[in-house]
C-alpha positions in Angstrom: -181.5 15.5 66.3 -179.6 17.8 64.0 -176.5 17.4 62.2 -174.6 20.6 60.5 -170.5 20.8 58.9 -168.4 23.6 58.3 -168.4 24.4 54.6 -165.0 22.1 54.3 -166.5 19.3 56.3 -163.6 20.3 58.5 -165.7 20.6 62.0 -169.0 18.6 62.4 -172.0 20.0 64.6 -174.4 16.8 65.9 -177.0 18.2 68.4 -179.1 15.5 70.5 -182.3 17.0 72.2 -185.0 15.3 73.9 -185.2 12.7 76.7 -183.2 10.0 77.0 -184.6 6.8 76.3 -183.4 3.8 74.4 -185.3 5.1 71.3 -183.0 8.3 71.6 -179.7 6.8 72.8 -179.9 4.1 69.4 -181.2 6.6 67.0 -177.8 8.9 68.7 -175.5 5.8 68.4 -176.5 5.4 64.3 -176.2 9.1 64.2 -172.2 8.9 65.8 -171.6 6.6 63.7 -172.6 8.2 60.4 -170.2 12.0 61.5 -167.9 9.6 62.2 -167.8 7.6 59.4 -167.5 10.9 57.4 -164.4 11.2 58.9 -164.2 15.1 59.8 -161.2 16.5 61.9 -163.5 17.3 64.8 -166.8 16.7 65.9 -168.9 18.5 68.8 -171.9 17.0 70.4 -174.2 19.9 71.3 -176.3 18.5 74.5 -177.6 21.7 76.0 -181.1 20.3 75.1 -180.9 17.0 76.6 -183.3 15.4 79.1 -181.1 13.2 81.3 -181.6 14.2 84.7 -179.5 10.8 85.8 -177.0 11.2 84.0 -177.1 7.8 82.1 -176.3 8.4 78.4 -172.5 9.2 79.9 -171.6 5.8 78.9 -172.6 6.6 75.6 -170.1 9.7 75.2 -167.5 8.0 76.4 -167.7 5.2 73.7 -167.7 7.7 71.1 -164.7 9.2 72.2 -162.7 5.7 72.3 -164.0 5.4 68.8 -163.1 8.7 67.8 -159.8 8.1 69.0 -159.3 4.6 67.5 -159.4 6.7 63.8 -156.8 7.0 61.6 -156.3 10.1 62.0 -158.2 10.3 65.2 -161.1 12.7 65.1 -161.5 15.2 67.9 -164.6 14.7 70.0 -166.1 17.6 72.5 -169.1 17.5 74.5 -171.5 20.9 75.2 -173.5 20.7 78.4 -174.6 23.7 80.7 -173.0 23.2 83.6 -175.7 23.0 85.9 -177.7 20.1 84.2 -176.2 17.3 86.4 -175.2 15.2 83.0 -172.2 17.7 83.2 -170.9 17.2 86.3 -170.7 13.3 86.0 -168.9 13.9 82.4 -166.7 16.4 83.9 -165.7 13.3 86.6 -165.7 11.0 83.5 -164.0 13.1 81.1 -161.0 14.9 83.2 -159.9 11.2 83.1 -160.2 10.1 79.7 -159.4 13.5 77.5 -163.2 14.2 76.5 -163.4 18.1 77.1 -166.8 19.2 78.3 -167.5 22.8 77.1 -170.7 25.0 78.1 -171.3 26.5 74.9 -171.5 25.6 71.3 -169.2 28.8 70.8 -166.4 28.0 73.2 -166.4 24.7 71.8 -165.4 25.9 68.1 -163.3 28.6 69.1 -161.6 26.2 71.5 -161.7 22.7 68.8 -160.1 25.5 65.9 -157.0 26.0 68.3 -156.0 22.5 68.4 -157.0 21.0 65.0 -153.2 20.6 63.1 -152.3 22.6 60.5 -153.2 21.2 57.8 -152.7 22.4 54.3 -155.5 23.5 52.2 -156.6 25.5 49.3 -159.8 27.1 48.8 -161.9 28.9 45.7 -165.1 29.9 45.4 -166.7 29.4 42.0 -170.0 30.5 40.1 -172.3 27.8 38.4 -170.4 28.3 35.2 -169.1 26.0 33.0 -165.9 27.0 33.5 -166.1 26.0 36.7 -164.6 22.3 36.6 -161.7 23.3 34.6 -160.6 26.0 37.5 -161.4 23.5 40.0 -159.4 21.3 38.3 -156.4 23.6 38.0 -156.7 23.9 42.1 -156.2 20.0 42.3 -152.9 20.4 40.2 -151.5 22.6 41.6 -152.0 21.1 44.8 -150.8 17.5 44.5 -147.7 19.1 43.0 -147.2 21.3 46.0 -147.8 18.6 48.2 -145.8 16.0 45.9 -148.9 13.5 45.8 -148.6 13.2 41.7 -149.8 10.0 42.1 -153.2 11.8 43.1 -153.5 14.2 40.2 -155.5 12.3 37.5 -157.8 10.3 39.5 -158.5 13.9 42.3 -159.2 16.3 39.0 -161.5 13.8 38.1 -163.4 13.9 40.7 -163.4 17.1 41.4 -164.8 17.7 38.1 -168.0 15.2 39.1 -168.4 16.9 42.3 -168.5 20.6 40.8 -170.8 19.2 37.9 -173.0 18.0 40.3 -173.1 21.3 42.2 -173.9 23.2 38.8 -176.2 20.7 37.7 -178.5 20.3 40.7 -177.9 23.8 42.7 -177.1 25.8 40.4 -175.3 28.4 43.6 -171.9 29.7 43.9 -169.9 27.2 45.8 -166.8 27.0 47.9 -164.1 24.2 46.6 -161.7 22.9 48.4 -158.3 20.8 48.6 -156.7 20.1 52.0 -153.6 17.8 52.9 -154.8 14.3 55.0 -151.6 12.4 55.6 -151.0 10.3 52.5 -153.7 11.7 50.6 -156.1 14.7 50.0 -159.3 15.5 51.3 -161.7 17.7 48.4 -164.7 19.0 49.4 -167.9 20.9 47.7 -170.2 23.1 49.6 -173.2 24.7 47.6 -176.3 26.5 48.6 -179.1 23.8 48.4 -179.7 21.5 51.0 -180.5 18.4 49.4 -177.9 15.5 49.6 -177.0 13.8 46.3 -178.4 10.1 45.8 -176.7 7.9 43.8 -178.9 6.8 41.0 -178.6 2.3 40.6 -178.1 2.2 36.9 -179.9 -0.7 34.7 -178.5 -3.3 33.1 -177.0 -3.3 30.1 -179.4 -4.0 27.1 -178.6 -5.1 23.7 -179.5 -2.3 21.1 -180.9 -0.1 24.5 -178.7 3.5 25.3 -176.9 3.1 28.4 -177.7 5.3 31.3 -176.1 9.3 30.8 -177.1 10.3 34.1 -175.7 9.0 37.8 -172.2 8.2 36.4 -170.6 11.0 38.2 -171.5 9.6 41.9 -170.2 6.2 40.0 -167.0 7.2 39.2 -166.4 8.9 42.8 -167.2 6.1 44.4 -165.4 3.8 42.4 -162.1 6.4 42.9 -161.8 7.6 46.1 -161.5 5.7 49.8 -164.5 7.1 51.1 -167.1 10.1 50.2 -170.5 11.4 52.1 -172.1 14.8 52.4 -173.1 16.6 55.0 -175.6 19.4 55.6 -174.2 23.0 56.2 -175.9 26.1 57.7 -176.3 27.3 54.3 -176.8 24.2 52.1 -174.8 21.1 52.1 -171.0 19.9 51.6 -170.3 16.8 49.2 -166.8 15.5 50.1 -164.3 12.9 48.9 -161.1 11.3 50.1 -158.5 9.7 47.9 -155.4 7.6 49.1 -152.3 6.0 47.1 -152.8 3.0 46.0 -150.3 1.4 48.5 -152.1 3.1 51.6 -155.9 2.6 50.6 -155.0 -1.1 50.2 -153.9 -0.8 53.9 -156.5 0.8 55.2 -158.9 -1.1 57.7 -162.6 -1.5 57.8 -164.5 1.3 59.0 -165.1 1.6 62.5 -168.7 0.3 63.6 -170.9 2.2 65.6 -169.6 2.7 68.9 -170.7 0.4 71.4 -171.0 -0.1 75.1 -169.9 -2.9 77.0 -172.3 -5.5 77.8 -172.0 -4.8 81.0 -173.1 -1.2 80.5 -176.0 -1.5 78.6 -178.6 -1.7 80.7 -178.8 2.1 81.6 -181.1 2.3 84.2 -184.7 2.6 84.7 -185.1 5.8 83.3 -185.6 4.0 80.2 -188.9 2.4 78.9 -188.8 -1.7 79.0 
């Protein structure tokens, strides 16, 4: 099981290979709900590679699409399966009713996803591992909650922005791609670099009389602590480290994530494909 993102965490790639069993399908579920939880404006499942001669994960797909759907804003879910694995015909049957496109290729599915994903508004730059670097990326976030008129955003998105793109310098040292885009209420920033290792946020210590407090793993800190939600993602050239910040009236309103998607009871015995 793999799991790649466009360089704006934009599009999300998950590809499930193997055969299905109940190892696979709840290793797949945890998997769903993790691109899902990162909140992207699509997400295509890639199941060319996928041993299920019966059919029987197809309850599976169709969960995640409720769940994707449930979002706020609603992530776009597609499915890739070769047409002649038989998986493909029953999701075909399963889909044409309930708006889950089923697409042979990886290709058509991106090309197709990228023709229906909502203009959104976004700014891009591509910086060097300078130290310049945060100011400029800070200037981006400016000007773009003053386009947008989302002042409200300005202090708390420049700063972190500034964390991310420190974190970039600091531990990949690459050129990076930074970017601002438009999510109803509030903006969406993003930080793709060229290493593939995904930031861990460091548990600081306590607080000791006459001991120096931590100077490292504040940055992940403060994100956390500012925006509504954050993650990263691998890319096909390194990783994306994203963040999404709200106004204050709308991050109070927003709801609990969504879990993992689930099947009804009465769907979860798949078959006997699957080991007991």
């Amino acid at each position: 099981m793999s799991l790649e993102s466009e360089v704006d965490a934009s599009i999300v790639l998950l590809t499930v290979t193997g055969r299905w069993d109940r190892a696979l399908r709840q290793r797949t579920i945890e998997r769903l709900q993790k691109c899902l939880a990162e909140h992207p404006e699509a997400l295509i499942v890639d199941l060319t590679g996928l041993d299920d001669p019966t059919g029987v994960s197809a309850p599976t797909w169709m969960a995640a699409r409720r769940t994707a759907e449930a979002l706020a804003p609603s992530v776009q879910l597609a499915l890739c399966i070769p047409p002649e694995l038989p998986l493909a015909d029953r999701m075909q049957r399963l889909g044409s009713r309930n708006y889950l496109p089923i697409y042979a290729r990886v290709r058509q599915a991106r090309v197709a996803i990228a023709s229906r994903l909502p203009l959104t508004e976004r700014l891009t730059l591509t910086l060097g591992p300078h130290p310049e670097s945060p100011s400029l990326a800070r200037n981006l976030i400016s000007d773009a909650c003053l386009v947008w008129d989302r002042v409200a955003l300005l202090h708390p998105s420049r700063s972190v922005m500034s964390e991310l793109v420190n974190n970039a310098i600091e531990h990949a040292g690459t050129e990076m791609t930074v970017a601002v885009s438009l999510r109803g209420a509030g903006i969406h920033l993003s930080v793709a670099d060229g290493v593939a290792e995904l930031p861990q946020p460091l548990k600081m210590t306590r607080v000791r009389r006459g001991r120096p407090l931590d100077e490292r793993g504040r940055g992940l800190q403060l994100v956390s602590a500012l925006a509504v939600a954050w993650g990263s993602l691998p890319t096909r050239t390194g990783k994306v480290v994203w963040a999404t910040l709200q106004p204050p009236l709308e991050a109070e309103r927003r709801q609990p994530r969504n879990e993992a998607p689930r099947l009804p009871p009465k769907q979860r015995n798949e078959g006997p494909t699957e080991p007991r």
